[in-house]
C-alpha positions in Angstrom: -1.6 15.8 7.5 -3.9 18.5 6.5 -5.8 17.2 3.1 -8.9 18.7 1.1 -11.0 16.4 -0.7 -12.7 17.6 -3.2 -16.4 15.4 -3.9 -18.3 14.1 -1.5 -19.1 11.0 -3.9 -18.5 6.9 -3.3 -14.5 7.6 -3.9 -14.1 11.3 -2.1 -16.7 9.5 1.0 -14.8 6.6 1.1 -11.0 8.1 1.2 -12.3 10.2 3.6 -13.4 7.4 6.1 -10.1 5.6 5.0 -7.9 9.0 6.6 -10.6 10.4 8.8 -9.4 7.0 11.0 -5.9 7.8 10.5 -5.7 11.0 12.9 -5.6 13.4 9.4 -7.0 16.8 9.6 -9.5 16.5 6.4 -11.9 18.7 4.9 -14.8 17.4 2.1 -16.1 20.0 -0.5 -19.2 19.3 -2.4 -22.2 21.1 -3.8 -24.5 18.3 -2.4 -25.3 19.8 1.0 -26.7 16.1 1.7 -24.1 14.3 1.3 -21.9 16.6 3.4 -24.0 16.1 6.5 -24.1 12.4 6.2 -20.5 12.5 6.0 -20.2 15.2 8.6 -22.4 12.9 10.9 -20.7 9.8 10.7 -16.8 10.8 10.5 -14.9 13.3 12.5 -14.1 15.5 9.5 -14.7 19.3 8.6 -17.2 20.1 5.3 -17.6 22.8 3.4 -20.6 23.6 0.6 -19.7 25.1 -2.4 -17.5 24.6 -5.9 -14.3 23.1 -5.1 -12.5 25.7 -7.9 -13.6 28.6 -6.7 -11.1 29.9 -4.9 -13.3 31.4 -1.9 -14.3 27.9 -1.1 -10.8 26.5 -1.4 -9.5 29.1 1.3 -12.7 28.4 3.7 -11.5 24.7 3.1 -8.5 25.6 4.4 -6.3 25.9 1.3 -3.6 28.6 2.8 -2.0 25.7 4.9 -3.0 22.4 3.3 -0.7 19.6 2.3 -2.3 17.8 0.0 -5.5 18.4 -2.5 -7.8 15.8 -3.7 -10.0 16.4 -6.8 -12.2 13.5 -7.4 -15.2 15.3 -8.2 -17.3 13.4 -11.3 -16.3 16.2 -13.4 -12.5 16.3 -15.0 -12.9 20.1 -15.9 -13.7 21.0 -12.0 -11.1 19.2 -10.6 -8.5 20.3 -13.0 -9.2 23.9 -12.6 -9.1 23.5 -8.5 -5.2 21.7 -9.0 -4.6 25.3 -11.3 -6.1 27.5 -8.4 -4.3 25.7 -5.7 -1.4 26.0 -7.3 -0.7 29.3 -8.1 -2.9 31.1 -5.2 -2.4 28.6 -2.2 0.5 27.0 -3.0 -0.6 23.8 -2.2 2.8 21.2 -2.6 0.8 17.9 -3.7 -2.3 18.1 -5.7 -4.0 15.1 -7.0 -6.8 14.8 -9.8 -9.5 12.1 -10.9 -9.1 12.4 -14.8 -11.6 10.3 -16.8 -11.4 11.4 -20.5 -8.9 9.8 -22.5 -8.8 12.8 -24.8 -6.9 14.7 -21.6 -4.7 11.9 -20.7 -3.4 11.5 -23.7 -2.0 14.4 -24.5 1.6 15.0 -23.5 2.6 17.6 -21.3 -0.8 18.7 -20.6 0.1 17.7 -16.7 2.9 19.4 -16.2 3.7 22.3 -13.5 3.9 25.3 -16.2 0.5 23.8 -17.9 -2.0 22.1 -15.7 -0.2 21.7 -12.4 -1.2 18.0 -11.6 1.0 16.1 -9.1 -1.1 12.7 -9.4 -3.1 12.0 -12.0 -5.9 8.7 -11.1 -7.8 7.3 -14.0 -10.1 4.8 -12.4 -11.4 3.2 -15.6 -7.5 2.4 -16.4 -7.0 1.3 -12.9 -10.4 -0.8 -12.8 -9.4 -2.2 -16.5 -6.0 -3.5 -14.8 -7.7 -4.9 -12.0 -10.3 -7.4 -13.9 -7.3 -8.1 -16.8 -5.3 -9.9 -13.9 -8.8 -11.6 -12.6 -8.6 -12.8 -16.4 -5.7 -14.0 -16.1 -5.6 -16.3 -13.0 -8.6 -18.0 -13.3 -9.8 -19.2 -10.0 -8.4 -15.9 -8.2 -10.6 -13.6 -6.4 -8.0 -11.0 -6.2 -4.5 -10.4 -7.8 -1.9 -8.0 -7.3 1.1 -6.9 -8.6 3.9 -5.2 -6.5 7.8 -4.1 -8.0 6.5 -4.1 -11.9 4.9 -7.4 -11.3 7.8 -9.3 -10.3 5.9 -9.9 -7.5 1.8 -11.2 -7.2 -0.4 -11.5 -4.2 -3.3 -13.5 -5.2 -6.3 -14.2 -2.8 -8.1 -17.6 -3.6 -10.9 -19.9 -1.5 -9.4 -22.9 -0.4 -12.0 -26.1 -1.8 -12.4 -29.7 -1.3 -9.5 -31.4 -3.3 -6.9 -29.2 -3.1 -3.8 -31.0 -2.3 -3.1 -28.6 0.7 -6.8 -28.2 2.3 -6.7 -30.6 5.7 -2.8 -30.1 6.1 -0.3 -28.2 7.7 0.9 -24.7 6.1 4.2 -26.4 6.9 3.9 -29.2 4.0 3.6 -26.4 1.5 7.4 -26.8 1.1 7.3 -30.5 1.2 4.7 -30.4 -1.9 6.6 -27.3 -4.1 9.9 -28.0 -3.2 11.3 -25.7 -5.7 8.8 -23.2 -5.2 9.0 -20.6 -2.4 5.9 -18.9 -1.4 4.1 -17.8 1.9 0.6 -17.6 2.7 0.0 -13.9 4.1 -3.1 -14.3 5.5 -6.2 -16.5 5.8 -9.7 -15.3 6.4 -12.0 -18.1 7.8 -15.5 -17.0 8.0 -14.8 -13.4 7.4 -12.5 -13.4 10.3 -8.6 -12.9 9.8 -6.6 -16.1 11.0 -2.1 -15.2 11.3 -0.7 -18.2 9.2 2.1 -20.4 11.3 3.6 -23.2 10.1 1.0 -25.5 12.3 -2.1 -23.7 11.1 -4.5 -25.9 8.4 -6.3 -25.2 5.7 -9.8 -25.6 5.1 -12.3 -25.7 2.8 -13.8 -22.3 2.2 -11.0 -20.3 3.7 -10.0 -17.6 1.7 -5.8 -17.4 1.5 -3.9 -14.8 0.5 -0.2 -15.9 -0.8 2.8 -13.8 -2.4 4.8 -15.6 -5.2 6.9 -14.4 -8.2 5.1 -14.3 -11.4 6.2 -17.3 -12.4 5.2 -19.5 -9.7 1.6 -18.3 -8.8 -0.4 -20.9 -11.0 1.6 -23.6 -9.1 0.7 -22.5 -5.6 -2.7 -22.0 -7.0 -3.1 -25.6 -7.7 -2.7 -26.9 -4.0 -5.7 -24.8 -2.7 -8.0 -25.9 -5.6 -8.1 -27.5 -8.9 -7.0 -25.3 -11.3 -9.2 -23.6 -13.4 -8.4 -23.8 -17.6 -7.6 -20.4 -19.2 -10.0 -18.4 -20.4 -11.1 -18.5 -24.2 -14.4 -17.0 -24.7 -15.4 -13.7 -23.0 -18.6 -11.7 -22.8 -18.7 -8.1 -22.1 -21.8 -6.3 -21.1 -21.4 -2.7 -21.5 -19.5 -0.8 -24.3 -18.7 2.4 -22.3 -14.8 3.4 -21.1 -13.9 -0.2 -19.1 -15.8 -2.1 -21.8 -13.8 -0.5 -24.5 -10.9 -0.3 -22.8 -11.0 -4.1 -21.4 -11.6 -5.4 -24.9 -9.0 -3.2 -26.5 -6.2 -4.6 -23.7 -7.4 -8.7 -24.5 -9.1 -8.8 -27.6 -5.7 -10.6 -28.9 -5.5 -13.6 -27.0 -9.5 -14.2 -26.1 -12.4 -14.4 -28.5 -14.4 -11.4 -26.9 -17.7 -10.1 -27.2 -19.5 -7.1 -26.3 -23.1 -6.4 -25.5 -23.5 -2.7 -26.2 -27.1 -1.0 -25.8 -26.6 2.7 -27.6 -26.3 2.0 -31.6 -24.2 4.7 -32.1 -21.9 3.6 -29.3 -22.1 0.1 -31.2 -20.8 2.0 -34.3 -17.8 3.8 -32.6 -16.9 0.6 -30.6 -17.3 -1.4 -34.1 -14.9 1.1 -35.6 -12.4 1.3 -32.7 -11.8 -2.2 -32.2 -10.3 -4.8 -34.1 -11.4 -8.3 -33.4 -13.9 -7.8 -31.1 -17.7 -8.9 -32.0 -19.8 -6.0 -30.9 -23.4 -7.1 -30.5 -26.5 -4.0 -29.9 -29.1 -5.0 -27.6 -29.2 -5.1 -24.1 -27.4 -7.9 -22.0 -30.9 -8.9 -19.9 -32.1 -9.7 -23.0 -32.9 -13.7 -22.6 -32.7 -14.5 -26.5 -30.3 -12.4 -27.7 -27.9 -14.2 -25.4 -29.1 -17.6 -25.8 -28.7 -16.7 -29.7 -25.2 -15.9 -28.3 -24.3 -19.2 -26.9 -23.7 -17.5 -23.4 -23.3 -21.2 -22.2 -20.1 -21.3 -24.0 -18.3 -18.4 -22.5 -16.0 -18.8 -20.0 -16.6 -15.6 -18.6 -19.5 -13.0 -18.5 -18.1 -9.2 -17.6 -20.8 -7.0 -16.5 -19.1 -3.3 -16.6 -22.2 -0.9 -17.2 -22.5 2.0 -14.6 -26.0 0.4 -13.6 -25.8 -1.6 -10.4 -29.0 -3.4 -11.0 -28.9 -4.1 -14.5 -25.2 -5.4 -13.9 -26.6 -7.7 -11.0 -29.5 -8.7 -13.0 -27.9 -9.5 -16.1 -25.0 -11.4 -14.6 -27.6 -13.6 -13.1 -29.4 -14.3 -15.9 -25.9 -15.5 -17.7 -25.3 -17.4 -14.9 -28.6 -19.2 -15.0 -27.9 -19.4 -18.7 -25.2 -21.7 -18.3 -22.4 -19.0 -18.6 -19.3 -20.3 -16.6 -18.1 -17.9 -14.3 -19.5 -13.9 -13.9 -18.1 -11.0 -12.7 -19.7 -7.4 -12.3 -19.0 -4.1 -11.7 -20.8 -2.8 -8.1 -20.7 0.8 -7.4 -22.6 0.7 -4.2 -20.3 -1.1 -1.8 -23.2 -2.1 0.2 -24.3 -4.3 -2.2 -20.7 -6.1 -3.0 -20.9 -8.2 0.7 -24.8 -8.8 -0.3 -23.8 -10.7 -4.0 -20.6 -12.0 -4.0 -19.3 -15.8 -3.8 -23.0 -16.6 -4.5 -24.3 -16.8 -8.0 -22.2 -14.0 -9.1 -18.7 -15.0 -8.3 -16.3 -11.9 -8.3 -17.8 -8.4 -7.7 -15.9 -5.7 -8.5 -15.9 -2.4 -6.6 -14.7 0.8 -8.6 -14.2 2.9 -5.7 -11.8 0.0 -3.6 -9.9 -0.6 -6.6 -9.3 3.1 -6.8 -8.9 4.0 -3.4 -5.8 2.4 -3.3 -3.7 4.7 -5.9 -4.5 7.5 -3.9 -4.0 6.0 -0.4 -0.6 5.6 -1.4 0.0 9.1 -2.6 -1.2 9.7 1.2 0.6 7.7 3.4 3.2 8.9 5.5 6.9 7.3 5.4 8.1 5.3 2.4 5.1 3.6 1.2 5.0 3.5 -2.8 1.7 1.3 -3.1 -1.2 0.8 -1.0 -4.1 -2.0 -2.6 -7.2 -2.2 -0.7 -8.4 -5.9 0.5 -11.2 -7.8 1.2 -13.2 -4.9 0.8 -11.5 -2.6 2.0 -11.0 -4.9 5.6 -7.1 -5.3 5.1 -4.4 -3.6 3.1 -1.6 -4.3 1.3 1.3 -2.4 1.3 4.5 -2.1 -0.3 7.4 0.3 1.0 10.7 0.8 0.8 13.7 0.8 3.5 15.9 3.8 3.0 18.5 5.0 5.6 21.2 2.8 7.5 20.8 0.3 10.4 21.4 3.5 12.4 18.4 5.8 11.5 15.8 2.7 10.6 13.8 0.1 12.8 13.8 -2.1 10.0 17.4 -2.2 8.1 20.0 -5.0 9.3 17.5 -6.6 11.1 15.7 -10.3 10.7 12.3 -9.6 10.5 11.6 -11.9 13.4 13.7 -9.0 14.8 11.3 -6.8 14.0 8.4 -5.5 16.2 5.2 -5.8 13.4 2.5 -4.3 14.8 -0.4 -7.3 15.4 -1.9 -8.7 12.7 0.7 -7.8 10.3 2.8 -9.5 8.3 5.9 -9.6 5.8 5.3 -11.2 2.6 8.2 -10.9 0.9 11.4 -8.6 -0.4 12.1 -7.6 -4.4 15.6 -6.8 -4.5 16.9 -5.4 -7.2 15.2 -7.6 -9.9 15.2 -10.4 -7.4 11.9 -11.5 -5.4 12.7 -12.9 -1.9 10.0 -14.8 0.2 9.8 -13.5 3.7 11.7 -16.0 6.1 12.1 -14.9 9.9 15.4 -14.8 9.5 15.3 -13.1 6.1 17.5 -9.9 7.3 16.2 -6.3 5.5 18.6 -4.5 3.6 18.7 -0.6 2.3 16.7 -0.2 -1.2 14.3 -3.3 -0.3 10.9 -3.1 -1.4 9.2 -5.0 1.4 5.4 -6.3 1.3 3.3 -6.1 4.2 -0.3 -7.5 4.9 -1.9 -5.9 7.7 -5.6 -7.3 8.4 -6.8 -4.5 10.7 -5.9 -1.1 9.0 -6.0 0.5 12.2 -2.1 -0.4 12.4 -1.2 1.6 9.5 0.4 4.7 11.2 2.9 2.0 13.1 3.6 0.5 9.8 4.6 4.0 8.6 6.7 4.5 11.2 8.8 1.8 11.0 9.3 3.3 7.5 10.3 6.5 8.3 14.0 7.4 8.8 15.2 8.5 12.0 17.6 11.5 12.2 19.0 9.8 15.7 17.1 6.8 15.8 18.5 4.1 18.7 
């Protein structure tokens, strides 16, 4: 697939390792003629310095022939404008946009092919806000996602002393939820992937990735750890879009506070929210959240776009007594460096997003793609279309099935029904199946078994 990325930044770098390793022809535009080289030198991609709207840069890009557009410059004007340009003079058929203002996502139509001809629109404060509201949710998870609506969830948790099901079998998961069906997707044991069989035991520290319906993730939760009570009291620092929008999506069922450094910010946020206590001053300062009772919350959010004040203030809380933190990192260097140590969860903008457009970019029948572990393993969910006579995967059990290695099916949602994966679990047409794959250099065979044959035998 020939694609243009637009931005040279932590999210157009970062999709462009993710597809540069994927045997795509792709070209990165940016005005920083840095950055381009150190892209340039470490993947085997084309750049181009310039304005990605101008229309002369767009055809050096290779815009007469390309198949998909990526705007994810840091400016919503530029990469709106290049989607309008590569409509009407290249022709381009998909065109995706990074949109931040909520004044241009809110307005109706605005999107559409006769107005502003965007194909995919990716808000990554919405899709951050998302993320850490299901982290809120499950406490004790590291990661949740949803697939089918969320009729589905695939939650990532570290195994600890206690848990009912650390020292045993993966087997007696059955034998201890009888009436709950569930199956472990994947374990990572000191950073190293470990395929789950029915023999393989738990241990203390692993982290275990499981698929459950909605309903029956708490329970399978509870025999890798003792379960965590629900959050009450929550402490935001940082009043910009995911502050606002985080406290505007819970502030009805938690007792939330946010830390907010700009006074006129404080007066908009004051006047914009409803319940939420918003507080000026800055979040590394020791008194104002000892005045706070930070040892009472349940949960400190650092969300400002500062990596260092978001590190140093989280540790303070922490050291303040506060009882779980999580922070925003936009350097995923530093992620690796800080998590699972004082700071519990760190959250990485650019992963989170990279997903929603990875799945806009995948060959095949793949409607969602959610980055793992840092970007180490992927989930996926697709869907089986054809007949058992132009698909590798339809009318057969998936122990049927050749996976690629290292991957796994998690489970089916048919129709409104979710069905754990069993080896002899047989796939049918319209399935939405999940796959785990720990090494994302499998991806393409994944695709292809996705992709209907015209005289497949």
């Amino acid at each position: 697939m020939k694609i243009i990325i637009l931005g040279a930044g932590q999210v157009g770098g970062t999709l462009a390792e993710h597809l540069a390793s994927e045997a795509n022809d792709i070209t990165v535009v940016d005005t920083d003629g840095e950055r381009l080289r150190d892209l340039g030198d470490r993947l085997d991609i084309r750049t181009v310095h310039g304005r990605g709207s101008f229309p002369t840069v767009l055809r050096q890009a290779g815009a007469d022939d390309a198949d998909m557009l990526v705007a994810v410059t840091n400016s919503d004007e530029t990469n709106m404008v290049a989607c309008q340009v590569a409509h009407t003079l290249f022709h381009t058929p998909t065109k995706i946009a990074r949109v931040r203002e909520a004044a241009y996502l809110t307005r109706a139509g605005l999107f559409d092919n006769d107005a502003i001809p965007v194909d995919v629109l990716i808000s990554p404060e919405q899709v951050v806000t998302n993320y850490i509201k299901r982290l809120i949710e499950h406490p004790g998870a590291l990661q949740v996602i949803d697939f089918a609506e969320g009729k589905a969830q695939l939650v990532a948790v570290k195994a600890y002393y206690g848990g009912p099901l650390v020292g045993q079998q993966l087997r007696q998961l059955r034998e201890h939820m009888p009436n709950v069906d569930t199956r472990v997707a994947a374990i990572f044991r000191r950073d190293r992937p470990i395929m789950p069989k029915g023999d393989t035991v738990i241990e203390a520290d692993d982290e275990v990735f499981f698929i459950a319906a909605k309903a029956h993730i708490r329970a399978v939760m509870s025999e890798m750890r003792r379960l965590e009570e629900s959050y009450k009291r929550i402490v935001i620092a940082g009043g910009g879009q995911i502050g606002e929008r985080l406290a505007e999506a819970i502030e009805s069922r938690y007792q939330v506070k946010i830390i907010e450094m700009n006074p006129a910010r404080c007066r908009y946020l004051s006047d914009t929210l409803d319940s939420t206590v918003v507080l000026q001053g800055s979040a590394s300062d020791r008194d104002l959240l000892l005045e706070e009772n930070i040892a009472d919350a349940d949960i400190f959010l650092a969300l400002t776009n500062d990596d260092e004040a978001n590190i140093m203030s989280s540790l303070l809380a922490k050291r303040l007594g506060a009882k779980k933190v999580m922070t925003i990192i936009n350097n995923p260097a530093y992620v690796d460096l800080i998590q699972g140590g004082d700071i519990d969860i760190a959250i990485s903008p650019q992963l989170a997003t990279i997903g929603t457009l990875l799945a806009h970019v995948r060959r095949g029948d793949i409607v969602s793609v959610h980055s793992l572990r840092r970007g180490a393993a992927e989930a996926i969910e697709a869907i089986a279309h054809g007949d058992a006579k132009s698909s590798k995967v339809i009318g057969r059990a998936i122990e049927n099935i050749g996976l690629p290695p290292g991957t796994t099916i998690g489970a089916i949602i048919r129709d409104e029904e979710v069905l754990i994966a069993h080896d002899d679990t047989v796939i049918e047409a319209g399935d939405r199946v999940i796959l785990f794959l720990v090494d994302k250099k499998h991806i393409r065979d994944v695709e292809k078994l996705f992709h209907v044959g015209l005289s497949f035998f």
